[in-house]
Chimera marker file (.cmm) of the C-alpha trace (Angstrom):
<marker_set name="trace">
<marker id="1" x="-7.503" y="-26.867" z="-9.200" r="1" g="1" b="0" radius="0.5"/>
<marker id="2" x="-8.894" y="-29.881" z="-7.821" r="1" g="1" b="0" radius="0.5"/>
<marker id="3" x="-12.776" y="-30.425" z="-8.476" r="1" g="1" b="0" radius="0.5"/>
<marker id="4" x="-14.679" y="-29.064" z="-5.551" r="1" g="1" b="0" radius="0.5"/>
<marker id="5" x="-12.176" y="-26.806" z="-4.226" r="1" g="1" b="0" radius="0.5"/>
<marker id="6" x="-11.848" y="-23.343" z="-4.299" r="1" g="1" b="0" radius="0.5"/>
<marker id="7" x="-8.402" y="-21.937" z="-4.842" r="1" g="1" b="0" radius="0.5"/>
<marker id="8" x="-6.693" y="-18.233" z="-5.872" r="1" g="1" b="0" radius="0.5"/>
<marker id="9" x="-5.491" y="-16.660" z="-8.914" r="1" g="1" b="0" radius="0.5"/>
<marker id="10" x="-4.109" y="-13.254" z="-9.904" r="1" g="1" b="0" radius="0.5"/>
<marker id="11" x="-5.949" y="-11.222" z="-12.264" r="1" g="1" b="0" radius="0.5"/>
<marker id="12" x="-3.013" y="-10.202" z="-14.327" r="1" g="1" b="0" radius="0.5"/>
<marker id="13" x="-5.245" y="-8.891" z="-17.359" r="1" g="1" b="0" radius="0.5"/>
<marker id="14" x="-8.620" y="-6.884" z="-17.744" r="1" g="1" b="0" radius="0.5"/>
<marker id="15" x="-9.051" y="-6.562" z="-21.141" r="1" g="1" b="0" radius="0.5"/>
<marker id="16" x="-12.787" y="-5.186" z="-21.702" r="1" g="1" b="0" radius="0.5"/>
<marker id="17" x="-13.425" y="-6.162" z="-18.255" r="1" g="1" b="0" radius="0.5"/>
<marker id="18" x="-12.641" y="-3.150" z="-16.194" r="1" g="1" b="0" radius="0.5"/>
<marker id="19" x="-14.229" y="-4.287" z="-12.803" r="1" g="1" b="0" radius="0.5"/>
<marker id="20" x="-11.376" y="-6.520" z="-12.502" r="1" g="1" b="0" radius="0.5"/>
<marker id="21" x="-8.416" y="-5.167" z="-10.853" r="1" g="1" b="0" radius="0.5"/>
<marker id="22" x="-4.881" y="-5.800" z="-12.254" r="1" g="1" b="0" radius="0.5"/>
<marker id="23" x="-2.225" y="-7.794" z="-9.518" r="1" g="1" b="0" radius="0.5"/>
<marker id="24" x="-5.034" y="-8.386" z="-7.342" r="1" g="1" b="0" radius="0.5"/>
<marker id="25" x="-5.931" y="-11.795" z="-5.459" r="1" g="1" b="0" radius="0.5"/>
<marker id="26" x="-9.098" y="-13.113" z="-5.956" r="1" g="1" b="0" radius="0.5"/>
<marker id="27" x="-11.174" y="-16.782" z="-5.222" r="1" g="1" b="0" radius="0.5"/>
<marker id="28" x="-12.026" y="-19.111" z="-7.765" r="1" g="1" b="0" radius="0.5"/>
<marker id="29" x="-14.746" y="-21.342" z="-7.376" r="1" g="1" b="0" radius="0.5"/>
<marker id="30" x="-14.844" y="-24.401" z="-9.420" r="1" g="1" b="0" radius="0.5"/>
<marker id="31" x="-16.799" y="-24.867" z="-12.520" r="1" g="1" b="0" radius="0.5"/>
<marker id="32" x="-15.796" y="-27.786" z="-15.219" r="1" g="1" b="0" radius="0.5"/>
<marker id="33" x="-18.145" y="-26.180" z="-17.957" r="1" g="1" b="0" radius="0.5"/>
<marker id="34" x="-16.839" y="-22.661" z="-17.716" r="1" g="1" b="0" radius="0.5"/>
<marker id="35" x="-13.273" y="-24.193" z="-17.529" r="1" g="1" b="0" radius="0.5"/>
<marker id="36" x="-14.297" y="-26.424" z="-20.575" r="1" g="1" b="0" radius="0.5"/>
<marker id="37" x="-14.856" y="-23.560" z="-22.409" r="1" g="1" b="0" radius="0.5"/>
<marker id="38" x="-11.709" y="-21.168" z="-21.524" r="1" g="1" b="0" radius="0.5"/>
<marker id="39" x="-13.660" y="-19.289" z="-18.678" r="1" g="1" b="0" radius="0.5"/>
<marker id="40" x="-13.044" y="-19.213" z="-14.506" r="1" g="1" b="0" radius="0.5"/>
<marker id="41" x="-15.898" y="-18.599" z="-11.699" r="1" g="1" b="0" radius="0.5"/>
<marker id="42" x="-14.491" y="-15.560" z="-9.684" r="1" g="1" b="0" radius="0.5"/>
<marker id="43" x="-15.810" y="-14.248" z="-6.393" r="1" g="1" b="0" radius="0.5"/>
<marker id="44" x="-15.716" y="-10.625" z="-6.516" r="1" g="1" b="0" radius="0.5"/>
<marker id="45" x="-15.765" y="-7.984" z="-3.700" r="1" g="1" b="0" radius="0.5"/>
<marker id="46" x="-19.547" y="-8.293" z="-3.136" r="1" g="1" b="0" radius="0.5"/>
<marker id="47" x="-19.609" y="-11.932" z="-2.842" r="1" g="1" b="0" radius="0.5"/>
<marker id="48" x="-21.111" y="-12.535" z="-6.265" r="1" g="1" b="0" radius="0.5"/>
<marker id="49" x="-19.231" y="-14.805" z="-8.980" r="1" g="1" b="0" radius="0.5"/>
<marker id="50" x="-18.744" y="-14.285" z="-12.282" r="1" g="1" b="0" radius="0.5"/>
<marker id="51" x="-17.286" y="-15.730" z="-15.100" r="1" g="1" b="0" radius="0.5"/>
<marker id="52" x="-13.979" y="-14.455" z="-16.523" r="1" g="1" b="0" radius="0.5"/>
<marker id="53" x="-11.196" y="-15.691" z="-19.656" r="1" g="1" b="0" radius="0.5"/>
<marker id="54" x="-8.747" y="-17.494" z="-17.462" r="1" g="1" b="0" radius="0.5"/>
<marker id="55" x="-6.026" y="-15.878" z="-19.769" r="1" g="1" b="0" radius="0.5"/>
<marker id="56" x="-6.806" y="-13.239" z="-17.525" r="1" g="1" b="0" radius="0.5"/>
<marker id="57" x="-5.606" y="-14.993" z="-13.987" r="1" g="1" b="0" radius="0.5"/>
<marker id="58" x="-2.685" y="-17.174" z="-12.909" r="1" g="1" b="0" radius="0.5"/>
<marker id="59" x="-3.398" y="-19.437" z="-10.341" r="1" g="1" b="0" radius="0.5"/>
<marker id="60" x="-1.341" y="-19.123" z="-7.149" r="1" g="1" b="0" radius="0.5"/>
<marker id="61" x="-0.418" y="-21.811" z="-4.798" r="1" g="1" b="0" radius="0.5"/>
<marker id="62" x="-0.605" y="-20.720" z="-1.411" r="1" g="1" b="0" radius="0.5"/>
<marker id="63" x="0.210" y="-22.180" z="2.079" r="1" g="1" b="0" radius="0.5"/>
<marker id="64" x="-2.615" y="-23.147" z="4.257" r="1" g="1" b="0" radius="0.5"/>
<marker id="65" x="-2.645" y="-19.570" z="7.060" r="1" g="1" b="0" radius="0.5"/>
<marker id="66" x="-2.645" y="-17.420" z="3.454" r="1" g="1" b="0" radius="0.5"/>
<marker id="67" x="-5.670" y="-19.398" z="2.084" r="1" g="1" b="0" radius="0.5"/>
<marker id="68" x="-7.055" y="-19.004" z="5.798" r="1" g="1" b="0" radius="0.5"/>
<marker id="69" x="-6.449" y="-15.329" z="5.649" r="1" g="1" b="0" radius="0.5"/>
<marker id="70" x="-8.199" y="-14.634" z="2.381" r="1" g="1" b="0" radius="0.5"/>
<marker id="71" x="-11.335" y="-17.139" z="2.679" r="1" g="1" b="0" radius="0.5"/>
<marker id="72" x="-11.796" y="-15.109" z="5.952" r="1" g="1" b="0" radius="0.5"/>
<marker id="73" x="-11.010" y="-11.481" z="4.369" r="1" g="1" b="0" radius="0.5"/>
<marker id="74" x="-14.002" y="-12.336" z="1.166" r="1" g="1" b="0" radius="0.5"/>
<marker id="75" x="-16.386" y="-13.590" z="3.957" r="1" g="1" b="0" radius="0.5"/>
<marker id="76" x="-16.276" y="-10.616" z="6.014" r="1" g="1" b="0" radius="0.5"/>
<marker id="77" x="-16.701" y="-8.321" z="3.462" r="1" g="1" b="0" radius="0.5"/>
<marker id="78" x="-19.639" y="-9.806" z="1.587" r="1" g="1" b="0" radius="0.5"/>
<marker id="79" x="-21.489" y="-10.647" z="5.482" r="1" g="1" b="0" radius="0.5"/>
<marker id="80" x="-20.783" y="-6.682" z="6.676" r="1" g="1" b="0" radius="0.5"/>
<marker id="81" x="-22.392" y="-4.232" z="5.600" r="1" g="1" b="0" radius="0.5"/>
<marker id="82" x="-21.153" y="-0.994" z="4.755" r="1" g="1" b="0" radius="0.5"/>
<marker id="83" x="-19.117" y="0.764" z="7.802" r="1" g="1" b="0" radius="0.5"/>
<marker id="84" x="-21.516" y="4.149" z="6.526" r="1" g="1" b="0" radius="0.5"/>
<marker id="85" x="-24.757" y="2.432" z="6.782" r="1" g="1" b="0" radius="0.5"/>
<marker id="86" x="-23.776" y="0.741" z="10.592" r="1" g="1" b="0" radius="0.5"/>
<marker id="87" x="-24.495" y="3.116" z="13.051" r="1" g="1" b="0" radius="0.5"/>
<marker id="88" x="-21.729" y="1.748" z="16.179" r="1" g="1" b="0" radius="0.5"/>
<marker id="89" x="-23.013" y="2.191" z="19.745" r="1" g="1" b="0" radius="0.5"/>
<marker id="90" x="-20.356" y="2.531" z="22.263" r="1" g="1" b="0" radius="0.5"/>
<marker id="91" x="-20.833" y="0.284" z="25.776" r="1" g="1" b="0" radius="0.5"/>
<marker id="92" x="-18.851" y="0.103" z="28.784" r="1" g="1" b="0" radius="0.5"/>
<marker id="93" x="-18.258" y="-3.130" z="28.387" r="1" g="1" b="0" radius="0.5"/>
<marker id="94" x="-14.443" y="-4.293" z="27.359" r="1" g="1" b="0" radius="0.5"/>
<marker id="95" x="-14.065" y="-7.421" z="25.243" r="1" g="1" b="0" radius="0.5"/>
<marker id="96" x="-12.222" y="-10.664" z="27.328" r="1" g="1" b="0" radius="0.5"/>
<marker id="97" x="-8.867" y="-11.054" z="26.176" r="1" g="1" b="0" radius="0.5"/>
<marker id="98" x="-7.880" y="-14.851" z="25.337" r="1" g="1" b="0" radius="0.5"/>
<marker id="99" x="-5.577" y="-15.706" z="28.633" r="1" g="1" b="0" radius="0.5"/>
<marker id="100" x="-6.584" y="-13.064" z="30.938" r="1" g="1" b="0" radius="0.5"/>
<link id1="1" id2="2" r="1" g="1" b="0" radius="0.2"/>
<link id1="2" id2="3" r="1" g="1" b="0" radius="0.2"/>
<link id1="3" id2="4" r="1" g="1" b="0" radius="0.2"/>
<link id1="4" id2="5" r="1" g="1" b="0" radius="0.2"/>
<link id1="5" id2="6" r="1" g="1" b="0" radius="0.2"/>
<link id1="6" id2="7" r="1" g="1" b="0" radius="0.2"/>
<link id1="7" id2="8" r="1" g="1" b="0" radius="0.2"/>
<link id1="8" id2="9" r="1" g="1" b="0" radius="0.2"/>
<link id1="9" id2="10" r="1" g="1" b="0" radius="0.2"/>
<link id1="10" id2="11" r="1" g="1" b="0" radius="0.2"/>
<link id1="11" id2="12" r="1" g="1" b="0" radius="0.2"/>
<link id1="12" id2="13" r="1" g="1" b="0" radius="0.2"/>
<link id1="13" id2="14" r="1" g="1" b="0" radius="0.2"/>
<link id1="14" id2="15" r="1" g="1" b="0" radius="0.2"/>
<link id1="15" id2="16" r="1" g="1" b="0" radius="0.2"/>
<link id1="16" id2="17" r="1" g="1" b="0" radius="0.2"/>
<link id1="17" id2="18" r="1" g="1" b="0" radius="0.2"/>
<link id1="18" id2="19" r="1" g="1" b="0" radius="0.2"/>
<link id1="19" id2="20" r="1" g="1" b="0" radius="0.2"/>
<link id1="20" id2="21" r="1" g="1" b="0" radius="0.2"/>
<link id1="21" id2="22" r="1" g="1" b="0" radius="0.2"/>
<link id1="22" id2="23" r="1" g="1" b="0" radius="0.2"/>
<link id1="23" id2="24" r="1" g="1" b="0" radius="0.2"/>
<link id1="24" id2="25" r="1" g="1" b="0" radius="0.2"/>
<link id1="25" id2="26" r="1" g="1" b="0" radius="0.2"/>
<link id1="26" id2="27" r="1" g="1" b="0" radius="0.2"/>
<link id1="27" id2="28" r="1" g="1" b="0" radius="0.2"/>
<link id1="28" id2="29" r="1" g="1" b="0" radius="0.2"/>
<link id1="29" id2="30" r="1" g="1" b="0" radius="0.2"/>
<link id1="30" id2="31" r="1" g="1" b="0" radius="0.2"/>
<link id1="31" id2="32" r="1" g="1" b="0" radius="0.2"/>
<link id1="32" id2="33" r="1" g="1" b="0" radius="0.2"/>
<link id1="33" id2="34" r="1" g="1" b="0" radius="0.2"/>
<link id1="34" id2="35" r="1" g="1" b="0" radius="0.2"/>
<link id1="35" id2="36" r="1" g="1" b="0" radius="0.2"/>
<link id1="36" id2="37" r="1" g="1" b="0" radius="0.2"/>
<link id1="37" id2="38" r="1" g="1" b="0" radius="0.2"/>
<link id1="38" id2="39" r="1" g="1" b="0" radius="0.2"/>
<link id1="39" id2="40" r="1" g="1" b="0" radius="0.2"/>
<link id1="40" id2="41" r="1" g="1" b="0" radius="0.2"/>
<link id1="41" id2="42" r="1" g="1" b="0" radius="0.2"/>
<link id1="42" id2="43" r="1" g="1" b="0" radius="0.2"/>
<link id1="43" id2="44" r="1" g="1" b="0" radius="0.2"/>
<link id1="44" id2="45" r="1" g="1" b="0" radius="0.2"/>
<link id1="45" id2="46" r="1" g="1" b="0" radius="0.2"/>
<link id1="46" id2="47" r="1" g="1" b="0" radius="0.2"/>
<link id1="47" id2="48" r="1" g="1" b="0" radius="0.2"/>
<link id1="48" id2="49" r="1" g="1" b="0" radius="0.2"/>
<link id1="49" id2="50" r="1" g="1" b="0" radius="0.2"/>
<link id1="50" id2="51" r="1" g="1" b="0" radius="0.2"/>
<link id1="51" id2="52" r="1" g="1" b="0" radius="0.2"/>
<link id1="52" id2="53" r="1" g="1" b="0" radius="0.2"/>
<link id1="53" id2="54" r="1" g="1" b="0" radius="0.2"/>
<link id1="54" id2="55" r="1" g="1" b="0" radius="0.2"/>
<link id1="55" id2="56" r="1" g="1" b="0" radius="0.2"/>
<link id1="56" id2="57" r="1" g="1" b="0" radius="0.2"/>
<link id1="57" id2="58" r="1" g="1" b="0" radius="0.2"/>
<link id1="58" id2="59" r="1" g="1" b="0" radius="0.2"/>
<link id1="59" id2="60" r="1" g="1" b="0" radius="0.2"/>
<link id1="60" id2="61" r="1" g="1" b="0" radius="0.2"/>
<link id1="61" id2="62" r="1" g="1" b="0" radius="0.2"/>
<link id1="62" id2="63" r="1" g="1" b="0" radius="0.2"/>
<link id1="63" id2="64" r="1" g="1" b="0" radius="0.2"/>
<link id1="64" id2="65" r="1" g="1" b="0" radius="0.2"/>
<link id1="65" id2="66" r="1" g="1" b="0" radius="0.2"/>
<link id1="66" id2="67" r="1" g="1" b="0" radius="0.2"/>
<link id1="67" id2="68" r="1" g="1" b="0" radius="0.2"/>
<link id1="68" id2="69" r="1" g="1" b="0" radius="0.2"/>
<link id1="69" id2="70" r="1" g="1" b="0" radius="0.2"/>
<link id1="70" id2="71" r="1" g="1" b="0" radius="0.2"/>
<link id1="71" id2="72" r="1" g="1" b="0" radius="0.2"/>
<link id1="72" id2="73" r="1" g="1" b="0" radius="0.2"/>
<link id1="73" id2="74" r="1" g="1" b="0" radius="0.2"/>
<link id1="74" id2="75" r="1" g="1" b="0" radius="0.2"/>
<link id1="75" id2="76" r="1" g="1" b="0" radius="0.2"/>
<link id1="76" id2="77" r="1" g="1" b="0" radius="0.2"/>
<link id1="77" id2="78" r="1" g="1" b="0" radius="0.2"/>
<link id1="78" id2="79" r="1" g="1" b="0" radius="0.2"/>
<link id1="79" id2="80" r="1" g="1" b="0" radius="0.2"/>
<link id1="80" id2="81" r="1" g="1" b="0" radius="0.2"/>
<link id1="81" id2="82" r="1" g="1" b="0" radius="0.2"/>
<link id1="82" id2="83" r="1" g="1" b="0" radius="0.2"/>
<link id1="83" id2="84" r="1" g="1" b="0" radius="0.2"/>
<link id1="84" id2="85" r="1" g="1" b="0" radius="0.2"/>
<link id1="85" id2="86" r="1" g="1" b="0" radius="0.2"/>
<link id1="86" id2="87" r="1" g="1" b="0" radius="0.2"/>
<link id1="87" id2="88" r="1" g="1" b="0" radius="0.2"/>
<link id1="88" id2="89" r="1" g="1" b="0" radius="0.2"/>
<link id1="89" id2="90" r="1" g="1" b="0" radius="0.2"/>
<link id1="90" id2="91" r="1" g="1" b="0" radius="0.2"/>
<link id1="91" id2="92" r="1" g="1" b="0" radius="0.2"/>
<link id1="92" id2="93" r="1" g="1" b="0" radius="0.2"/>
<link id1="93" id2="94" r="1" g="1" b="0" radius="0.2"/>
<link id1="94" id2="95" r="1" g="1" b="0" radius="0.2"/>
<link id1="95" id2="96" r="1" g="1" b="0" radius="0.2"/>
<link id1="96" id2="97" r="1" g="1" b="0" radius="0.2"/>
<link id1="97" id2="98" r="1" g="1" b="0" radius="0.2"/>
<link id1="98" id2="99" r="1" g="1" b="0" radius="0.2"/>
<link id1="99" id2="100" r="1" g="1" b="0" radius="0.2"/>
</marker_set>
């Protein structure tokens, strides 16, 4: 991973780390003294990172629109709260579609 980019890797073990999920797709961030010493900066479901063996993930070379995809998938979940503590209000008001 280049220095100052953030990339993916499968989590492919969990060995004494069971909030990792097996075949799942999560960020790395970079960090040359955790990588120095065997270890990779995750982002997790809430946002937070942590460090992690890097045994445990293989990195994954994706196009551009996947990368896209999955930045924007981690950032929505860690700005939204919880759908059971967001009351929704309804309005009569429709949303514009792009070309209409």
């Amino acid at each position: 991973m280049p220095p100052g980019d953030t990339g993916f890797a499968l989590c492919v073990r969990n060995s004494r780390a069971e909030d990792l999920d097996v075949r799942k797709v999560y960020r790395v961030l970079p960090d040359r003294v955790a990588a120095a010493e065997g270890y990779l900066r995750v982002v997790d479901e809430s946002g937070d990172d942590y460090l992690y063996p890097a045994e445990y993930f293989v990195f994954l070379e994706l196009p551009q629109k996947a990368k896209r995809a999955l930045g924007r998938t981690q950032e929505r979940s860690r700005r939204r709260p919880g759908a059971s503590s967001v009351k929704l209000q309804r309005t009569g008001a429709r949303a514009a579609r792009p070309g209409r």
